[in-house]
N, C-alpha and C positions, 0 to 999 in steps of 0.2 A: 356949257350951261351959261344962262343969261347972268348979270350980275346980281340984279335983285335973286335970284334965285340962291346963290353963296349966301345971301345977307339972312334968308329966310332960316338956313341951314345953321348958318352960326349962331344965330339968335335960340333955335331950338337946342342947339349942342349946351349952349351957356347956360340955359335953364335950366334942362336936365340936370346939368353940373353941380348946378349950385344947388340943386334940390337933391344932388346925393352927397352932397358933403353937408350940407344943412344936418339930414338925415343922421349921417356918419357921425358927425360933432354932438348933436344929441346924446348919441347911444353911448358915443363914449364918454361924454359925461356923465351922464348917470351911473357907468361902470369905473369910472374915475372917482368919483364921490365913494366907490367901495359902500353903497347901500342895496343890496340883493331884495331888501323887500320892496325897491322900486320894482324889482324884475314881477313877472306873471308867475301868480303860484304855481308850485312845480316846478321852477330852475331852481337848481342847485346853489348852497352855501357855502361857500369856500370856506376853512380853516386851516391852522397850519400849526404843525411841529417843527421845533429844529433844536439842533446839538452837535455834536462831537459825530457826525455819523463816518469822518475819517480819522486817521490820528492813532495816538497813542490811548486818547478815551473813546476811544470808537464802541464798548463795550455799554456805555451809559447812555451813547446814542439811539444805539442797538433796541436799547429796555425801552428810552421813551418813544422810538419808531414802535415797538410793535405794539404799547400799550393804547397810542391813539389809532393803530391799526386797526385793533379790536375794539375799540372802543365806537369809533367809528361807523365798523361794520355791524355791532351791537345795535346801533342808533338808529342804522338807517333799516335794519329788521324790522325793528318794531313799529317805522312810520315815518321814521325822521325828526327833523326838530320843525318845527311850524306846516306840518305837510309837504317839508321840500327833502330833499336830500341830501346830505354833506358830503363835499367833498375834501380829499387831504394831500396838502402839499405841505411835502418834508424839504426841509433846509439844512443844509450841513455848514455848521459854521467853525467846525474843528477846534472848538474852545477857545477860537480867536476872535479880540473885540472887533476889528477893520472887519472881517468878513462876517458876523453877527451884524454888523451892521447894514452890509451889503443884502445881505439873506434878508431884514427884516423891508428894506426897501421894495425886492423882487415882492415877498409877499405882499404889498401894498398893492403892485402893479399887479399883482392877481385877483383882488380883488378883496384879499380875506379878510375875514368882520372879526376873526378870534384868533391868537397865537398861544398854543399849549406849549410854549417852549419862556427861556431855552433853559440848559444845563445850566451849565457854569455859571458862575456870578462874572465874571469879569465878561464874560459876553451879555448874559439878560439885561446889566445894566445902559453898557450903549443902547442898545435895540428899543432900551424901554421909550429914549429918548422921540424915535419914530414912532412906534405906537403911538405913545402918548401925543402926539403931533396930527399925527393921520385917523386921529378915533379909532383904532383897534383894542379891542380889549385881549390883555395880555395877564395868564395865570402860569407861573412858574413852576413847573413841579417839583423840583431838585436845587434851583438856587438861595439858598438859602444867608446869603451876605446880609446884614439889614440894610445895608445900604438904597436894595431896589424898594423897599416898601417907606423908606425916608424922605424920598424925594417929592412927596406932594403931587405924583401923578394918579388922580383919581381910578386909572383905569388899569391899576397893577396889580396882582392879587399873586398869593403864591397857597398850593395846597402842602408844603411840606414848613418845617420851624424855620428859624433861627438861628444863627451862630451864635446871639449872644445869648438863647439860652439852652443852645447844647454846650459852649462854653462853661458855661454856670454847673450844670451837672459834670462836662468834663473834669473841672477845676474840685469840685465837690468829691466826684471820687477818687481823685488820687489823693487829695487829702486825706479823706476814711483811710482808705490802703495803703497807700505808699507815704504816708506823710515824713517817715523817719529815713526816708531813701534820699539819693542824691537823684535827683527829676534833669534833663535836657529837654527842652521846647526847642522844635524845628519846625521851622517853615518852609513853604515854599514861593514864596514872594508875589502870589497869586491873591486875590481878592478874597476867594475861597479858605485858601490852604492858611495864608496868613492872619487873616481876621477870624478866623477858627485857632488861631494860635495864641494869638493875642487875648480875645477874651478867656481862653483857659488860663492863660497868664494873671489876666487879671483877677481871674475868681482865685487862685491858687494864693497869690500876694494876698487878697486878701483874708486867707485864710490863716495867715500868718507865715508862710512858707515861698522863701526866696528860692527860685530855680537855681542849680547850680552851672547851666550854660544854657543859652539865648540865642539858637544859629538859624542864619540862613541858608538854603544851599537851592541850585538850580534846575528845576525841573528838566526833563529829556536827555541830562544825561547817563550814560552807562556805567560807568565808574567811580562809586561814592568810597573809594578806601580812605582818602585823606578825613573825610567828615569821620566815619568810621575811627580811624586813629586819634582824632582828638575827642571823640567818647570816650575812647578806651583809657589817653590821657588824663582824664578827667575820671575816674573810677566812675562812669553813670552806671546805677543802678536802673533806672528807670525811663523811656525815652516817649515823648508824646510826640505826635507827628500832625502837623495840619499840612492837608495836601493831600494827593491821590493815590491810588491804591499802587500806580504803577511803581514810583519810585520808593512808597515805603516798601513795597515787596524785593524789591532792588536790594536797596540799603538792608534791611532784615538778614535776607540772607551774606550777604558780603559779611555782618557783622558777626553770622554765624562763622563764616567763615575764617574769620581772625579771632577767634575764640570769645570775643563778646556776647555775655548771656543777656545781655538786659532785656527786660520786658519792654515791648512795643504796646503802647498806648495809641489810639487815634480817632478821626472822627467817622463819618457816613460814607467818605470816599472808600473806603474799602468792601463797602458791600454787595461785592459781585465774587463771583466763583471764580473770576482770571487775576486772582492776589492771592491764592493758593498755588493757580499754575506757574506762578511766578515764582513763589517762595518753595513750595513740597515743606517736608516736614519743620525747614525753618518757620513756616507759620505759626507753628504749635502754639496754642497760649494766646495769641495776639486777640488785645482785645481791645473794640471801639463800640462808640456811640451810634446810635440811632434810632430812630422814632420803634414805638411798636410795630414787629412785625406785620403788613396789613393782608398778607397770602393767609396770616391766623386768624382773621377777623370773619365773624362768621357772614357779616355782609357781602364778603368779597365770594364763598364759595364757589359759586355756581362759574363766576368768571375764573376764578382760580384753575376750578378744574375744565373747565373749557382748553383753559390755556396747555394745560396737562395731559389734557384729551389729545392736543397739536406737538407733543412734545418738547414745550417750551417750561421753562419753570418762571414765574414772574419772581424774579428777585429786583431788589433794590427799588428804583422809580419806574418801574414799570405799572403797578395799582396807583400812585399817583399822579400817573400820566392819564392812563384812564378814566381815575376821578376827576381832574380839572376836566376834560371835554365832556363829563356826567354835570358838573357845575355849568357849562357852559351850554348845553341843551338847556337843563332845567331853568337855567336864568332866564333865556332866552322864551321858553315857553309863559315863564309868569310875566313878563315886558310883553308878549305879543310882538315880539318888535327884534330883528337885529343891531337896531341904532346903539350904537354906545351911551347916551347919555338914558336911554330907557333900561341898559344891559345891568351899566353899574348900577343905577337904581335898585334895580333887583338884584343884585347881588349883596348890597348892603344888606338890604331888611329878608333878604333870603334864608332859610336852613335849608339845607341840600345834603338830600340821600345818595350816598355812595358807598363805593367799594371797602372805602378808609370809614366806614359808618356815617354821622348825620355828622357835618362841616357845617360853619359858618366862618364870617369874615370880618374882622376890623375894621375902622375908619382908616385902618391904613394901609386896609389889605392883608392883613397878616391869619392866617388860620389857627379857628378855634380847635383846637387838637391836643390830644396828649401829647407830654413831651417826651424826653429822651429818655433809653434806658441802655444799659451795656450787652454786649452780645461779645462772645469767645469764639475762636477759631478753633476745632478740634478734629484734625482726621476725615481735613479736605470740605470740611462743613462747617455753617456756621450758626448758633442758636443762644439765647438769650442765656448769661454768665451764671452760677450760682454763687458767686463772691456778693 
């Protein structure tokens, strides 16, 4: 081939080239920018969940995977959210912050406009750090530190309380009840377990009642005799627990074990059916905090018993996991828009019908909701106290 002829060849290669990397750089910036209503009506809305889906709370993972499962599949029945489709990507971040944070990254690079996650507090609050960075709008349904609704990021919103004011009611009713007992607060040196300890703490003090032991001990392991021993040391009558179901179930039973009766006090971490499988009859009595049952809520039926129909029973955040992506449609629908600066708009001046009944949201994100009430453990089941 003549020489001009190579010249003619490369010059058309080059073109091409640059005219499909031109192309290429486009598309993925606009997929980069994580704005889906640049795309053509009809592509799908990425969203995303994530939690504990391995691990020792693999069980509260569990509740928020399948509440935006259905939640989800709910949405996209009836039409979708802006005539498109949602779809859901699950992130497992095993209640650890480094990998919450890695998780909320991937979700960026997927594209997602909304994160129904995460669990834990010590994870939602790294994560919230990207969201808020990247314009993702981010609704908690289970962390409940104040810490994530403090930090001034406009686009945080959580569908469940409080620590500090299920603390407040914690502290309130071991006063009513137990005020004349010898009370132990234990933590578990978690964001969660601890700042749910401390506020009980604080409501308790200020009820006029000094705790008579203030311990830490460490999540994951199997052997709580020594903690155990220096309860007993301590004649506790009464033992509050901030921290999760696994190791109060742990400790409960050990303590039955060594003849300690004391009453086990605690918070929302215990509201799953594998803190029975853990304790058996050592559960008896045990009794914690948490919002109104929302499976009793007559908004929630129809999902209820769907989920009943699948033989699942939605306990704990499972309806709150559902409600935030019910929030997150409806927001979405009155904005016209998945942009975040049009999402939180609407979320502020929003009321949104859900499963947990009609929600609204703070300046600071926090939900307008009833608060806490006590629920017993009784014979492998759990239902609200009659004390």
């Amino acid at each position: 081939m003549k020489t001009w002829h190579w010249v003619v060849v490369v010059v058309v290669v080059v073109v091409a080239a640059g005219a499909y990397i031109l192309n290429s750089a486009r598309q993925g910036g606009e997929q980069q920018a994580g704005a889906p209503d640049q795309a053509a009506p009809g592509d799908a809305i990425v969203i995303g969940t994530a939690g504990p889906v391995t691990g020792q709370y693999a069980i509260f993972g569990d509740q928020l995977v399948r509440g935006a499962t259905k939640a989800v599949a709910d949405i996209n029945a009836a039409g979708g959210v802006l005539g498109r489709q949602l779809v859901l990507e699950i992130g497992d971040d095993a209640c650890e912050a480094k990998q919450a944070v890695a998780v909320a990254n991937q979700m960026v690079n997927k594209g997602a406009v909304f994160m129904a996650g995460h669990f834990c507090s010590s994870t939602s609050i790294p994560a919230s750090e990207v969201y808020s960075e990247e314009g993702i709008l981010q609704i908690s349904p289970a962390s409940t530190n104040p810490v994530l609704t403090e930090q001034g990021f406009t686009n945080v919103f959580r569908t469940c309380g409080r620590d500090d004011q299920q603390g407040l009611v914690a502290g309130d009713f071991l006063t009513k009840h137990f005020g004349d007992k010898k009370i132990a607060i234990l933590h578990d040196k978690t964001a969660y377990g601890k700042g749910l300890a401390d506020e009980t703490k604080k409501a308790l003090n200020a009820s006029g009642i000094t705790e008579s032991l203030y311990e830490a001990y460490t999540a994951g392991e199997k052997d709580y005799s020594a903690l155990v021993s220096k309860l007993k040391e301590g004649a506790i009558d009464v033992v509050y627990l901030g921290g999760y179901h696994t190791e109060a179930g742990l400790i409960l039973r050990q303590a039955r074990e060594q003849g300690l009766m004391a009453q086990l006090v605690s918070g929302d971490a215990l509201v799953t059916e594998e803190f029975w499988s853990i304790t058996g009859d050592a559960g008896q009595g045990t009794l914690f905090s948490f919002s109104p049952d929302p499976a009793k809520n007559p908004a929630a039926a129809a999902v209820v018993e769907s989920f009943l129909a699948d033989g699942y029973k939605p306990e704990g955040y499972t309806l709150y996991t559902y409600a935030a992506i019910q929030v997150f449609a409806q927001a979405a629908e009155a904005a016209g828009s998945t942009d975040i600066d049009a999402l939180v708009s609407a979320m502020r001046a929003g009321n949104f019908s859900t499963v947990l009944g009609d929600i609204s949201f703070d300046d600071k994100g926090d939900v307008s909701a009833p608060g806490y009430v006590f629920y017993e453990w009784k014979n492998g089941a759990y239902d609200y106290t009659e004390m």
